[in-house]
C-alpha positions as CSV (number, residue, x, y, z in Angstrom):
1,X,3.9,-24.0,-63.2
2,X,1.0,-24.0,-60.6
3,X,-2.7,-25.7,-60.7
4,X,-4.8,-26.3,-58.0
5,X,-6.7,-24.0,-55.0
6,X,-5.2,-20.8,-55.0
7,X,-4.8,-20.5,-51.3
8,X,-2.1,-22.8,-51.5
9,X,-0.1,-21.0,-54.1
10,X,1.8,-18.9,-52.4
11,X,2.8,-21.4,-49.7
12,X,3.9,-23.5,-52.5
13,X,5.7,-21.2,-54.1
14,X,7.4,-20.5,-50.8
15,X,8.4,-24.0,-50.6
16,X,10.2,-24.0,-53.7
17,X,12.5,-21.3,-52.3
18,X,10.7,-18.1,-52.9
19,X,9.4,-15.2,-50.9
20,X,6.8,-12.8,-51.8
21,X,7.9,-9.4,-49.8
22,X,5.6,-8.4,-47.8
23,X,4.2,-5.1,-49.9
24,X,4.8,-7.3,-53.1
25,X,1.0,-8.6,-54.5
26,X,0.6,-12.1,-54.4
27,X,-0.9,-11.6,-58.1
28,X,2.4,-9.9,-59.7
29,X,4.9,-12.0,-57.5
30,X,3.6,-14.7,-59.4
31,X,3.5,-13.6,-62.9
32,X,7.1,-12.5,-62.3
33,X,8.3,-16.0,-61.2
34,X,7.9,-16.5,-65.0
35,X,10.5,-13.9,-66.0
36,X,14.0,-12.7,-65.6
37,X,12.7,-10.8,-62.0
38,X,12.3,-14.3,-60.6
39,X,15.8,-13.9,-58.6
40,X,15.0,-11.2,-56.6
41,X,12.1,-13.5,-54.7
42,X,14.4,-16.2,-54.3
43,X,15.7,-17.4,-50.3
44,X,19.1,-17.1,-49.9
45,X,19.0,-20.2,-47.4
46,X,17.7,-22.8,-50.3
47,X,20.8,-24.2,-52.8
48,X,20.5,-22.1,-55.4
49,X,20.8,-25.5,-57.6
50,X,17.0,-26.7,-56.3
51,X,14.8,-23.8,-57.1
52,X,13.3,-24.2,-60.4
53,X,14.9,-22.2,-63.2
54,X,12.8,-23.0,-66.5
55,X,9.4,-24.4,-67.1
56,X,10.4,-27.8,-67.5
57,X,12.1,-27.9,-64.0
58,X,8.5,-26.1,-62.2
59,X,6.8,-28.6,-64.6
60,X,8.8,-31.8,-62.9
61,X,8.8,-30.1,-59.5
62,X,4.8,-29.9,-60.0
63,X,4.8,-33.3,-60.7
64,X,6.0,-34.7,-57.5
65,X,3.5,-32.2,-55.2
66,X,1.6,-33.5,-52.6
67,X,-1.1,-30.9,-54.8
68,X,-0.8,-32.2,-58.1
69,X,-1.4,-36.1,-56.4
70,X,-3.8,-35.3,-54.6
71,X,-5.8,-33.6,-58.1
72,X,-4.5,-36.9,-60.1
73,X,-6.6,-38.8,-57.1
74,X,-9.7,-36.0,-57.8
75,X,-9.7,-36.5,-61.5
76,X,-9.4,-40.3,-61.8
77,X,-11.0,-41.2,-58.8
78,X,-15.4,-41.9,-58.8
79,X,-17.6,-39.6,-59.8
80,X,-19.5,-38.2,-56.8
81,X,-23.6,-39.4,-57.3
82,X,-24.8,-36.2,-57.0
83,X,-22.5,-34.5,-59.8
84,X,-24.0,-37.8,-62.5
């Protein structure tokens, strides 16, 4: 569903068409977008059609992030010096 810096994630998540309430932990509203409680965090002004529904649709969605291109670039880009 979700890999890279965890200060993105919610904002992310948020772009997808979901809100975390604001009492809601960050940690549980994310486990819960992986089960049937995933509709209550979703914003009414998003088409219902474009917010990712199973794991294939988060795992497509993923795939065309700015996030997951930019760790593409990380992991097949040169090795730093220092890190050989």
């Amino acid at each position: 569903m979700y890999h890279g810096p965890r200060a993105e994630a919610l904002g992310y998540f948020e772009s997808l068409g979901f809100n975390c309430p604001p009492r809601r932990d960050v940690a549980d509203f994310l486990l819960d977008l992986g089960t049937d409680k995933q509709s209550q965090y979703e914003v009414n002004s998003i088409p219902s059609s474009s917010i990712p529904r199973s794991a294939s649709h988060f795992a497509d969605v993923f795939t065309r992030s700015g996030i997951y291109q930019h760790m593409m670039n990380d992991l097949h880009g040169p090795i730093p010096t220092n890190l050989l």
